[in-house]
C-alpha positions as CSV (number, residue, x, y, z in Angstrom):
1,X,0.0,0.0,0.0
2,X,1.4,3.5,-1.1
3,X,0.9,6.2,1.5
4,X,-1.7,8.4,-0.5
5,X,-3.4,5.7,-0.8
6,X,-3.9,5.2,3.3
7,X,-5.8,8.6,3.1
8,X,-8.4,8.3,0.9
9,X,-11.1,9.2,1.7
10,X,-9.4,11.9,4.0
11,X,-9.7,15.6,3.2
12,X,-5.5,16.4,2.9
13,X,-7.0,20.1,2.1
14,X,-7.3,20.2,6.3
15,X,-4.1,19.3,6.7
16,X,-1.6,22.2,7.9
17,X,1.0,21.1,5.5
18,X,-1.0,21.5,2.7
19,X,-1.6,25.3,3.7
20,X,2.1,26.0,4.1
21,X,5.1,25.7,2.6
22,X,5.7,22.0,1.9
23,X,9.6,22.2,1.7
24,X,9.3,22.6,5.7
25,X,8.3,19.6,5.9
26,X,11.5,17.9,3.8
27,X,14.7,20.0,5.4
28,X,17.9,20.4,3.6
29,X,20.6,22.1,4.6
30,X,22.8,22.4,7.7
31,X,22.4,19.8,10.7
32,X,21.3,22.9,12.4
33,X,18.8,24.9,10.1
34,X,17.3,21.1,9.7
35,X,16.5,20.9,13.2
36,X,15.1,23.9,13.6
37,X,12.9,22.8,10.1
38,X,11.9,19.4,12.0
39,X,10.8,21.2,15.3
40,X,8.8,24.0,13.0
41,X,7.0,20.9,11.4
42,X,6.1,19.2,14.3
43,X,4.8,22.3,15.3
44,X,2.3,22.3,13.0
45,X,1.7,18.8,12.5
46,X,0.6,18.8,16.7
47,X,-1.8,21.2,15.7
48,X,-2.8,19.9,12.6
49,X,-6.8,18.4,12.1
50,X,-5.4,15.0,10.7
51,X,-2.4,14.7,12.6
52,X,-3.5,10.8,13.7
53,X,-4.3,10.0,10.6
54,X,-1.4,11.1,8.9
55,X,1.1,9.5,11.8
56,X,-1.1,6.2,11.1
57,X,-0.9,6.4,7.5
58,X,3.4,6.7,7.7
59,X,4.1,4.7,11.1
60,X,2.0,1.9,8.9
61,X,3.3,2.5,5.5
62,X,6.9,2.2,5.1
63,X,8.1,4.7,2.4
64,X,10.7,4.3,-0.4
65,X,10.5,7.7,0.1
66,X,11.0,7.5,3.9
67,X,12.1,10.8,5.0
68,X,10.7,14.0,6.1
69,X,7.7,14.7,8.8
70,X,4.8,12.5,8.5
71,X,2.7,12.9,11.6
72,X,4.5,14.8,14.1
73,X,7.6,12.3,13.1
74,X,10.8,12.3,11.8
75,X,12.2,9.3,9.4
76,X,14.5,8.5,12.4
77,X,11.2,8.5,15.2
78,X,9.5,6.0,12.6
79,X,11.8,3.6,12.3
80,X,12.3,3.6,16.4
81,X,9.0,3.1,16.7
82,X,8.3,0.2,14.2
83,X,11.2,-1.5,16.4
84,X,10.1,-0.5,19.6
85,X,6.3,-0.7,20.4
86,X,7.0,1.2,23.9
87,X,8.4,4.6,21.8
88,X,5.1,4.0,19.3
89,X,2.8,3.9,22.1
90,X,4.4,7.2,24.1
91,X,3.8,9.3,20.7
92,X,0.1,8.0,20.2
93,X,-0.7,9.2,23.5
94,X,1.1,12.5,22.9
95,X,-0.9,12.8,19.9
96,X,-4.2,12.0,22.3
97,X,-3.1,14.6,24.5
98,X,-2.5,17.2,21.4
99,X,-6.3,16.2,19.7
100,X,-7.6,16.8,23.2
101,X,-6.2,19.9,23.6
102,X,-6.7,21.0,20.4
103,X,-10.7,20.2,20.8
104,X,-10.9,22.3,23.8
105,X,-9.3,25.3,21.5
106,X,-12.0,24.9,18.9
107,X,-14.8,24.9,21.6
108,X,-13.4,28.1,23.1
109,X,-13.0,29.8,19.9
């Protein structure tokens, strides 16, 4: 299974990466400005509508393409966490904690 196709059916318009500049998402450069590029995108991608879906979608579907965020995750996090069910299960609750926090937003706004 390809990764687009684990989201059909899903709206990618929602998702924040589609509404900003996709090259943040796949850093080049120095070790440093790359960092700084992965901790921007995670950023987002903990705010982001389909930000379960999407970690899903690329903890699930291993990429020939492997690289960049998916989900709130670096190509590094991923491949921990297809090793290491412990490390997968400490992001899907920080992802929890991020949808629940990001409900209570939307209900104050």
């Amino acid at each position: 299974m390809k990764f687009k196709d684990s989201l059909i059916g899903v709206d990618v318009s929602l998702a924040l990466c589609a509404q900003t500049e996709p090259d943040l998402y796949f850093p080049e450069g120095t070790a440093g400005s790359i960092t700084r590029q992965v901790l921007e995108a995670k950023k987002l991608c903990f705010e982001c509508p389909i930000l379960n879906l999407c970690f899903e979608s690329a903890i699930k579907t291993p990429m020939i393409e492997d690289w960049g965020v998916w989900g709130g995750t670096s190509r590094n996090e991923r491949t921990t966490m297809r090793r290491k069910p412990h490390v997968l299960k400490e992001h899907q609750k920080k992802i929890k904690e991020a949808e629940d926090a990001n409900r209570i937003e939307e209900k104050a706004a």
